[in-house]
N, C-alpha and C positions, 0 to 999 in steps of 0.2 A: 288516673291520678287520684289521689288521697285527698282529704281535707288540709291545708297547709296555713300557715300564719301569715305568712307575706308571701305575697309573689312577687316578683320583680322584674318590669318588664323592658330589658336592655343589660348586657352584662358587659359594657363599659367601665371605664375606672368608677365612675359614681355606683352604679349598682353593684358592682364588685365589692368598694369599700362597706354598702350599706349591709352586703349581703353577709359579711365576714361579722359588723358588730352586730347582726340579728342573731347570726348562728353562736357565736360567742353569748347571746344572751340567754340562749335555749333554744331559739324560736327555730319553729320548721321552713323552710326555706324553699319557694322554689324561683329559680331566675330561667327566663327565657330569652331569646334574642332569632331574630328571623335570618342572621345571619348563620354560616356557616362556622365561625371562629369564634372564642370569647376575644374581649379586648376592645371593641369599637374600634377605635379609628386609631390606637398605640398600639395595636397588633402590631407583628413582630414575626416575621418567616425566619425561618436558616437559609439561605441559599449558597452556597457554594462556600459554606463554613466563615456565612457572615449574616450578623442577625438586620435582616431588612426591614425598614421601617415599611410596611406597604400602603399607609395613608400619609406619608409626607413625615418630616423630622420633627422629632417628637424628644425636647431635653428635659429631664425636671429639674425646677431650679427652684428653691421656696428660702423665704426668713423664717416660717415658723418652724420651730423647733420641734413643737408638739407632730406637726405632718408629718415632719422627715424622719421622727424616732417612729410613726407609724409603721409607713412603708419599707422603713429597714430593716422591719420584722419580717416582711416576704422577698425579699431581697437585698444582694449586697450593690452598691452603688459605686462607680468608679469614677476618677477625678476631669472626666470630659470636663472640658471648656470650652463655649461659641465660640468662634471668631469666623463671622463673616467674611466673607469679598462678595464684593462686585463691579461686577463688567460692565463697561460704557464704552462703545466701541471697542478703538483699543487700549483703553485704560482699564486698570485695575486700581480699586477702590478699596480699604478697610472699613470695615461696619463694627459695632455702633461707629456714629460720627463722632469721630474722636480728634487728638491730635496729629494722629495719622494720615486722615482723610485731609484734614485741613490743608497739612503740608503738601500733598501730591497734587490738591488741588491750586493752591496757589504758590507755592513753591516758598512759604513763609514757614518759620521754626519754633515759634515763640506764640504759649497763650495769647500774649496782649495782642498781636499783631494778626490772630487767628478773629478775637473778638472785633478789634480794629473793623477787618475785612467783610464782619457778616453786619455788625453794626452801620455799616456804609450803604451796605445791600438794603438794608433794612427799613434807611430812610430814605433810599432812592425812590424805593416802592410805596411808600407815606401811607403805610398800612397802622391805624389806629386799634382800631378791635378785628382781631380773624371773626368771616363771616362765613367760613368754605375751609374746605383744605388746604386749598395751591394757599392762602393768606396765610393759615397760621403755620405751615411750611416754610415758609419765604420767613414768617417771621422769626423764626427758631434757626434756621440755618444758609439764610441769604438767599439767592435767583440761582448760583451759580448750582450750587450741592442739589436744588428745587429741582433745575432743567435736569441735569444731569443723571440724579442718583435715588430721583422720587416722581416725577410725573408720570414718564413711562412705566413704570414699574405699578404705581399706583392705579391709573389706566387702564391696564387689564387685571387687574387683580379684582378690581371693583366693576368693570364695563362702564364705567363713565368718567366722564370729565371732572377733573379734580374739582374744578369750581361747580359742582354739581353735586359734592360731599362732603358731608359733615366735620367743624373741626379737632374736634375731639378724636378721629380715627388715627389721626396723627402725634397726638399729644403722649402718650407711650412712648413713643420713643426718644433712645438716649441718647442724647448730645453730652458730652465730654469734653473740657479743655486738659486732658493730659492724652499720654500717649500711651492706650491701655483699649485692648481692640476685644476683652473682654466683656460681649453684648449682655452680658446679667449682671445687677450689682449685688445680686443674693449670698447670701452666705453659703447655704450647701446645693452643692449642683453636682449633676451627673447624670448616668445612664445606668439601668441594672443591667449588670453584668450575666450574661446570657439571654436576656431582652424580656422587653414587658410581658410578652406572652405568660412566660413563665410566673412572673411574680404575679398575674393577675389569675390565674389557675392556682394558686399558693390561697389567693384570698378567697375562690369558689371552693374550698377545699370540701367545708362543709355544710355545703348547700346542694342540691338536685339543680342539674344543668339541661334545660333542650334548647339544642339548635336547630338550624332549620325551621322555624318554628314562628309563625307568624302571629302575634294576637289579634291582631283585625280578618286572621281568616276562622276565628271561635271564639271570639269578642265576650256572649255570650255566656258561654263555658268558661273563660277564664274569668271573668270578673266575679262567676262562683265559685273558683276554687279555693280561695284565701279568704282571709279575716278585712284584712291589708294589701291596697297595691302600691309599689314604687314604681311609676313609671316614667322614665325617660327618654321618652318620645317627644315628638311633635307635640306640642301640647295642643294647637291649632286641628291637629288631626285625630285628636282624643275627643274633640267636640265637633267634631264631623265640619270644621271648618264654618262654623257658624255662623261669625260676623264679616268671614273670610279670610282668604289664604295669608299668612306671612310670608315673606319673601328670603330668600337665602342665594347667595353665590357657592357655585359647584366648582369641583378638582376634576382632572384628569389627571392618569399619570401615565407615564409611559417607563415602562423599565428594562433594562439588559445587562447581559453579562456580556465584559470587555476582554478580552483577553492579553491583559496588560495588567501589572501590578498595582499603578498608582495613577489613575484617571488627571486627575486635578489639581490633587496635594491638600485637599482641603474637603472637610463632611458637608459644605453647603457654599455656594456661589451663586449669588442675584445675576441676572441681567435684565437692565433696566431700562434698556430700548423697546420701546414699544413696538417695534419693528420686528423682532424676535419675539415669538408666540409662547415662547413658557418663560415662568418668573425665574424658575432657577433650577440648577440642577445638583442634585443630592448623592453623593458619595458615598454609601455606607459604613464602606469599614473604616472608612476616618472616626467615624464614635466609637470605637471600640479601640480601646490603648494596646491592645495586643498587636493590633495593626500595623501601629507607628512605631516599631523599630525593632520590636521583640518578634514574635513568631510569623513569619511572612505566611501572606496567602499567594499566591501567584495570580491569582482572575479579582477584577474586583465588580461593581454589581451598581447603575447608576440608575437615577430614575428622572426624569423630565419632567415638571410638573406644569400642568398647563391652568390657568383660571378658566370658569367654562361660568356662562350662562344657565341658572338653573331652571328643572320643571318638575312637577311632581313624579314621583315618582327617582328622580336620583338622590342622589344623597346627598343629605343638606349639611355643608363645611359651615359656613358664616353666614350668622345673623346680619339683614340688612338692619342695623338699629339707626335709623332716620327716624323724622318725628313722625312720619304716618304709620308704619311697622309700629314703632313702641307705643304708639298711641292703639294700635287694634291689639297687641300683647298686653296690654294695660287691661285691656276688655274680660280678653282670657282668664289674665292671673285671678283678676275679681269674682270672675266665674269659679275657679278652681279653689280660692277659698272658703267655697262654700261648700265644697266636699268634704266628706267625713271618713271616707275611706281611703283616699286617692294620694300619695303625694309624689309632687313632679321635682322632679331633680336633672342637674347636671345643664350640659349647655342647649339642650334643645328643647326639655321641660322650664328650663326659666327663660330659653332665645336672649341667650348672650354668649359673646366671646369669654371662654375662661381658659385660663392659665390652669396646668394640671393639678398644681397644689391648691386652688383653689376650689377645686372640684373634690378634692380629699377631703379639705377643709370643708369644705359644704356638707358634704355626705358623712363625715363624723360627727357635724352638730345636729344635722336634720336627725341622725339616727338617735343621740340621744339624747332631742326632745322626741322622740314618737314611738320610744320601745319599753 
């Protein structure tokens, strides 16, 4: 390998984005990633003439305007819209918690009377300040939606007991008093059309790509190849884990091909028994408008997704951000600004949960302060 300007180490959306305004800038480029595919975790397979998400569902929804005229320079974007379900035994649920949900749960029609019923809940449980999850749940959407349509689900998502997690994990979510079962309140949403893969190989276009390609097995080597590294790793594991491990919860997935047209009727379904060992199960070709009523596919392609317990060594989905994690990432970060070459990006170099557009957004100002 050559002498190079940056190197980049992760060809996820953030490194993808950074990699595209380097190379637009002149700069020689190389990105690596230890995996076998570009794309990180919005990878994107074909299988049986349906683009499968293979890390779990994956929508872009963003306000900025600035992001979304980015990314629709490497792709075109189609009019997907969320709309959750979930399953509670044998009920069936609409997500966000909207009007909808309200009504199936109490059998009432009307805002005031939706408010009425969680407002009742509310003071029943004489909850002052959330100091947990299950409190600021209960406070937002009453005991009944809590039991029902959030502990379970919660519970294994996370391997603990609500009142064992933080309240803010909850606070993202929307609650609605109309009846509108659209989970994003964003302006532009969708899916690219032919799938992320594509549009993230649109943004390596020109840059030097290795896969397969571990940096921690020529650490050494690579930290001389470039001027500049972006690396979006572990940030924890870039300092050889020095003040010690961060902690992260793992996926499993499980996937197949049906030999049936229309599984579910829908691209994603919760279930929220803790009893049942995956959160939900994913549809694919429900993201894709070709699916829903214009060119049939005959098979459709579903996948199981289970929470798992993580360990070094698998791949880390979600930051635990309780105060002892952000308190030792706190360590980290302070460490990492004191480098001169180094910069950490996306959701595992800062260890936080991000929204895709935010990760865009990130990796287009990072790049043009540092280029």
């Amino acid at each position: 390998m050559g002498k190079y300007d940056l190197l980049i180490v992760g060809a996820g959306l953030y490194g993808a984005v950074f990699a595209e305004r380097a190379a637009a800038a002149g700069k020689k480029v190389l990105v690596i990633d230890k995996r076998a595919h570009i794309g990180g975790n919005i990878y994107t397979e074909l299988n049986e003439g349906i683009q499968v998400h293979m890390y779990g569902a994956h929508i872009f929804h963003t306000s900025d305007s600035r992001v979304w005229e980015y990314v629709n320079r490497f792709a075109g974007f189609n009019n997907y819209r969320h709309c959750l379900l979930a399953v509670y035994k044998d009920e069936l649920y609409n997500l966000p918690f909207n009007m909808n949900t309200f009504s199936k749960m109490w059998g009432i029609r009307t805002p005031a009377e939706a408010r009425e019923k969680i407002a009742a809940q509310v003071a029943q449980a004489g909850i002052s300040e959330a100091a947990n999850l299950e409190e600021q749940a209960v406070s937002l959407v009453g005991r009944d939606i809590y039991e029902k349509l959030i502990e379970g689900y919660t519970r294994k998502q996370w391997g603990r007991e609500c009142r064992e997690l933080p309240a803010f994990i909850i606070k993202r979510l929307p609650v609605r008093f109309v009846y509108d079962n659209n989970y994003f309140n964003d302006i532009y949403q969708g899916i690219p059309e032919g799938g992320y893969t594509a549009m993230v190989q649109k943004m390596l276009s020109s840059a030097e790509v290795e896969l397969d390609t571990d940096f921690y097995a020529d650490r050494e080597h690579f930290m001389s190849v470039a001027d500049r590294i972006v690396f979006t790793g572990m940030i924890d594991e870039f300092y050889d884990h020095c003040f010690g491990r961060l902690e992260y919860r793992g996926l499993k997935f499980e996937t197949e091909i049906l030999d049936t047209e229309n599984f579910q009727g829908n691209a994603v379904v919760n279930y929220t028994e803790y009893e049942i060992p995956y959160t939900r199960i994913i549809e694919h070709k429900h993201f894709e408008l070709k699916c829903q009523g214009g060119e049939r596919v005959p098979k459709t392609v579903i996948t199981r997704e289970y929470p798992a317990a993580w360990k070094p060594g698998d791949e880390p989905y979600y930051p635990v951000n309780d105060d002892k994690n952000n308190a030792l990432y706190e360590r980290y970060r302070e460490l990492a600004a004191k480098e001169g070459r180094v910069i950490f990006g996306g959701r595992l170099g800062g260890y936080r949960y991000l929204d895709m557009d935010k990760v865009v957004a990130m990796a287009l100002d990072d790049s043009r302060e540092s280029l």
